[in-house]
C-alpha positions as CSV (number, residue, x, y, z in Angstrom):
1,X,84.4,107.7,59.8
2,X,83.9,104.2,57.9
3,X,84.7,103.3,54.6
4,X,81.9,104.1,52.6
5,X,82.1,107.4,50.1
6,X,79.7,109.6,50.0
7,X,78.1,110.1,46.5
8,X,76.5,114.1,45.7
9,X,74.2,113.3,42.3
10,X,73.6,116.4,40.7
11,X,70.5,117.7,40.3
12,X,69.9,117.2,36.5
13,X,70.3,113.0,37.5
14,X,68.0,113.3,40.4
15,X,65.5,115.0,37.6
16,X,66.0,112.3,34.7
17,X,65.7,109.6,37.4
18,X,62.7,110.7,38.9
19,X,61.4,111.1,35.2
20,X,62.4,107.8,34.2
21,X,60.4,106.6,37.5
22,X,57.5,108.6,36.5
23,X,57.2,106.9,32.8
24,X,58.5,103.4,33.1
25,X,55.5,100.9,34.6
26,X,58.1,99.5,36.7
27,X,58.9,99.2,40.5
28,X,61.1,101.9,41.8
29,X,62.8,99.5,43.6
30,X,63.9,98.0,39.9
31,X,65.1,100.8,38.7
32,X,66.7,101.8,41.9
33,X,68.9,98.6,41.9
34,X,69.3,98.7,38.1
35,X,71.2,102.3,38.5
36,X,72.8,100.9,41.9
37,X,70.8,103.5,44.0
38,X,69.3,103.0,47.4
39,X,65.4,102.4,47.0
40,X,64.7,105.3,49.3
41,X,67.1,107.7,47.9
42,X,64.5,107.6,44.7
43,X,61.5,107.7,47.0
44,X,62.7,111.2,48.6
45,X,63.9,112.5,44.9
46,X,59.9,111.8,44.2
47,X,58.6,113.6,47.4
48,X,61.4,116.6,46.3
49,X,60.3,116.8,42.7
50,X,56.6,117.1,44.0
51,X,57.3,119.6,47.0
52,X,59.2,121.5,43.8
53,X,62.4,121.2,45.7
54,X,63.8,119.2,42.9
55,X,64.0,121.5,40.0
56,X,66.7,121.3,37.3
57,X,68.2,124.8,37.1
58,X,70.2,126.4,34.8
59,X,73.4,127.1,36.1
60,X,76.5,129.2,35.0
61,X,79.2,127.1,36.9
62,X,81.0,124.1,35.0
63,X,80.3,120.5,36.7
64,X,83.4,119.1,38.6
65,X,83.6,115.9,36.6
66,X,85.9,115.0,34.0
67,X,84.1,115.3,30.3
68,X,86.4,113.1,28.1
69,X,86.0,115.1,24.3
70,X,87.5,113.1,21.8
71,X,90.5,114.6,19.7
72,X,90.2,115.6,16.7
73,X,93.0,114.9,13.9
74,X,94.3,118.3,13.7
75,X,94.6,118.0,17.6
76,X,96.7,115.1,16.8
77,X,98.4,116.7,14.3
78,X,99.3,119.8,16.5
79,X,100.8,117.3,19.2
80,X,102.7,115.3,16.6
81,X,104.7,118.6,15.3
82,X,104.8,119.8,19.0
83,X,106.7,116.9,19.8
84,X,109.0,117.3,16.6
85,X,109.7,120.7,17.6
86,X,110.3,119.6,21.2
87,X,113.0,117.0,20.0
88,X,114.5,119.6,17.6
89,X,115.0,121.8,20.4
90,X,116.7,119.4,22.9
91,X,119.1,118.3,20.3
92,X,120.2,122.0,19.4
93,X,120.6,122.7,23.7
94,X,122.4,119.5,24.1
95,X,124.8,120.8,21.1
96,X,125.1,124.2,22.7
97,X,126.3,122.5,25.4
98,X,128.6,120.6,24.2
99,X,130.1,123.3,22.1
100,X,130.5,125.9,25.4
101,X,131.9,122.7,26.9
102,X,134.4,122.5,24.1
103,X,135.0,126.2,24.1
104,X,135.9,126.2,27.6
105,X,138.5,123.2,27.0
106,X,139.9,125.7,24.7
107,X,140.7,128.5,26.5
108,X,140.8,127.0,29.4
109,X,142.6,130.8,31.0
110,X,139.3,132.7,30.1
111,X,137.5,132.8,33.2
112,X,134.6,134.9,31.6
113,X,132.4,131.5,32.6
């Protein structure tokens, strides 16, 4: 297989593009290299939309791309006092360790270990 990916544009992008085609008085060639489409990609959304193969539908399932939502300040918060609680807790396991460590250098007969 060569290099070249292959691109699967959702169906609600097919439907604003061929809208945008539809009310822009502008070649479709324009706007296909404007959006860095092949021409004839947006010639054969057209021909869909019209043969009402190209239809935005609702859908239930969640779309595979990653949605960046920006975090809020209590998310930041949260995170910050996470963290604190996350160093807290390595300090008091390092101690324990330390201290069974010590305890063991103690009684060094007890061979409850």
């Amino acid at each position: 297989m060569g290099e070249e990916r292959v691109v699967e544009y959702s169906t609600e992008f097919k439907v604003r593009v061929v809208a945008l085609t539809n009310q822009l008085k502008v070649f479709m060639t324009t706007i296909a290299n404007i959006i860095g489409l092949h021409p004839v990609m947006m010639y054969r959304w057209r021909q869909e939309s019209r043969g009402v193969k190209l239809v935005e539908k609702l859908s239930r399932r969640k779309s595979m791309s990653k949605t960046v939502r920006p975090q809020s300040q209590t998310d930041d918060k949260e995170v910050k006092r996470l963290r604190k609680q996350v160093e807290k807790l390595k300090k008091e396991n390092d101690f324990l360790k330390k201290w069974e460590v010590y305890l063991k250098d103690l009684n060094p007969k007890d061979s409850r270990s």
